[in-house]
C-alpha positions in Angstrom: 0.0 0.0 0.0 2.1 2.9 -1.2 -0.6 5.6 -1.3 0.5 8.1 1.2 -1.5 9.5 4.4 -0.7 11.6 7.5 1.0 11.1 10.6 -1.9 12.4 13.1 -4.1 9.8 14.9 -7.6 10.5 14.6 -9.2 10.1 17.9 -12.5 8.7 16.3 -10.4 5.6 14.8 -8.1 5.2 18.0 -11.1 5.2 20.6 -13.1 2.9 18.1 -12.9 -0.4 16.6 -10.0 -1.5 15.1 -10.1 -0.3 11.3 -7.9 -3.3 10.7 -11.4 -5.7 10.4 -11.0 -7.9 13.7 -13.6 -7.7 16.5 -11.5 -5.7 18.7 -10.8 -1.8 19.7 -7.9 -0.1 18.2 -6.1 0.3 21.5 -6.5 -3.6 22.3 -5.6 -4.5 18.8 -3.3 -2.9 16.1 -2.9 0.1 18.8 -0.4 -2.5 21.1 1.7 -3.3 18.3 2.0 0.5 17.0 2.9 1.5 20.8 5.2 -1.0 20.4 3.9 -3.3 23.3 3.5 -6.2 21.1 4.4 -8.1 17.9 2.4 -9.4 15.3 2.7 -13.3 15.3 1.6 -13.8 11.6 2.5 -12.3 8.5 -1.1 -12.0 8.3 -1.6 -9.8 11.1 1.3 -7.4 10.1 -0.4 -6.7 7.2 -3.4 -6.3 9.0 -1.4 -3.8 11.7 0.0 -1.9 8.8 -3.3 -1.2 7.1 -4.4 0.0 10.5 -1.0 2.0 10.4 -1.9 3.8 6.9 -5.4 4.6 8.4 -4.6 6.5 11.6 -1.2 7.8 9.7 1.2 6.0 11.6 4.2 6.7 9.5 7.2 5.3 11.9 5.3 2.0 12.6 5.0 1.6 9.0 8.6 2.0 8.4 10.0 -0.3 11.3 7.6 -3.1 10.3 9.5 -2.5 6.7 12.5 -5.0 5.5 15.4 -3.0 5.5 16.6 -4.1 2.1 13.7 -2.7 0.6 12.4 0.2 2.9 12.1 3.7 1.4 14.7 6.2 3.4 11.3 8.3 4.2 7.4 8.2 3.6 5.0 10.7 3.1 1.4 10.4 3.4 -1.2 12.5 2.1 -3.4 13.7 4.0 -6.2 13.7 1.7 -6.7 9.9 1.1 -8.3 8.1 4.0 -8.3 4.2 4.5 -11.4 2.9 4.7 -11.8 -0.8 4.6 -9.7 -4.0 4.4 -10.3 -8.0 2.9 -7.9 -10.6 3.6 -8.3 -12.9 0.4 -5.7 -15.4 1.3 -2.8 -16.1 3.2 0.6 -18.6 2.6 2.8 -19.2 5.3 3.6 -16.5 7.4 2.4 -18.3 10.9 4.4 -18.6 14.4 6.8 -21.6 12.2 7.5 -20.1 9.2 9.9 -17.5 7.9 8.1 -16.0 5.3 4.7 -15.9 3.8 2.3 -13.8 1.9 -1.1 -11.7 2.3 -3.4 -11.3 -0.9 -5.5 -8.3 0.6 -7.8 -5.6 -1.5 -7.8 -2.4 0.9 -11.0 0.2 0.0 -10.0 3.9 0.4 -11.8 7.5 0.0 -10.0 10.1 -2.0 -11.7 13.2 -3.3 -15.2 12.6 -2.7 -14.6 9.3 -4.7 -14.3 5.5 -3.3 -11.7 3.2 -4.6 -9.4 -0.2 -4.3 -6.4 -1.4 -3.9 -5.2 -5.0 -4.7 -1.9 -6.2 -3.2 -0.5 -9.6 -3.2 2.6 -8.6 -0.6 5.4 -10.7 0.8 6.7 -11.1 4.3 9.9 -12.1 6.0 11.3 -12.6 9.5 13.6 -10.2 9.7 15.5 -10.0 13.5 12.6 -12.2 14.7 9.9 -9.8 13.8 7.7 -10.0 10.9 8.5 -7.8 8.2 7.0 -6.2 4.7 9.3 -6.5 2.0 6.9 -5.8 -0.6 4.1 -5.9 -3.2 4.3 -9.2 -5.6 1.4 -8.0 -7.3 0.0 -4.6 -7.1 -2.8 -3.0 -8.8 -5.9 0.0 -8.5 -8.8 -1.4 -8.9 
């Protein structure tokens, strides 16, 4: 997901459910790992945490959880696209006993009065012992 958004949190995404699409509240959820109080376990949940990350602009998360060997040296966001909505459409690998794996995802987004998608098919590492994005195998607007 290389559209750009800001760094502020908006207060009605942190104090409400998760924008990530599991039953929880931001602050319980993708909120822990962006405080840095916890890790995402699957590859799948990284992606997950990162959408959550693009929504509430959470620009530093999104660059730690980033492979070094491909991580941009800086990311903008603009502050004009907001994340709406994301669909996990499959998953390889990427559980507690794997070292890599993938995330087939389409992530819905507002932009200028007008709604729009995002497919990704992005791959995941352990990198250090943490999960880590090292990039889109398949990306595409829908």
């Amino acid at each position: 997901m290389s559209r750009r958004g800001s760094r502020s949190q908006t207060p009605s995404v942190t104090a409400g459910p998760c924008p990530c699409g599991l039953l929880a509240a931001y602050r319980d959820c993708c909120g822990r790992l962006h405080r840095g109080e916890a890790a995402a376990l699957t590859a799948e949940l990284l992606m997950r945490s990162r959408f959550s990350a693009f929504r509430v602009g959470d620009r530093d998360y999104l660059l730690r959880t980033w492979h070094p060997s491909t991580r941009p040296p800086r990311l903008d966001l603009d502050r004009a696209l907001r994340w709406v909505r994301l669909e996990v459409l499959e998953t390889t690998g990427g559980s507690a006993v794997h070292a890599e794996g993938t995330v087939r995802f389409r992530a819905h987004y507002a932009e200028g009065g007008k709604t729009g998608q995002m497919e990704e098919h992005s791959r995941f590492v352990r990198h250090e012992g943490a999960w880590a994005y090292v990039g889109a195998l398949e990306p595409r607007r829908l």
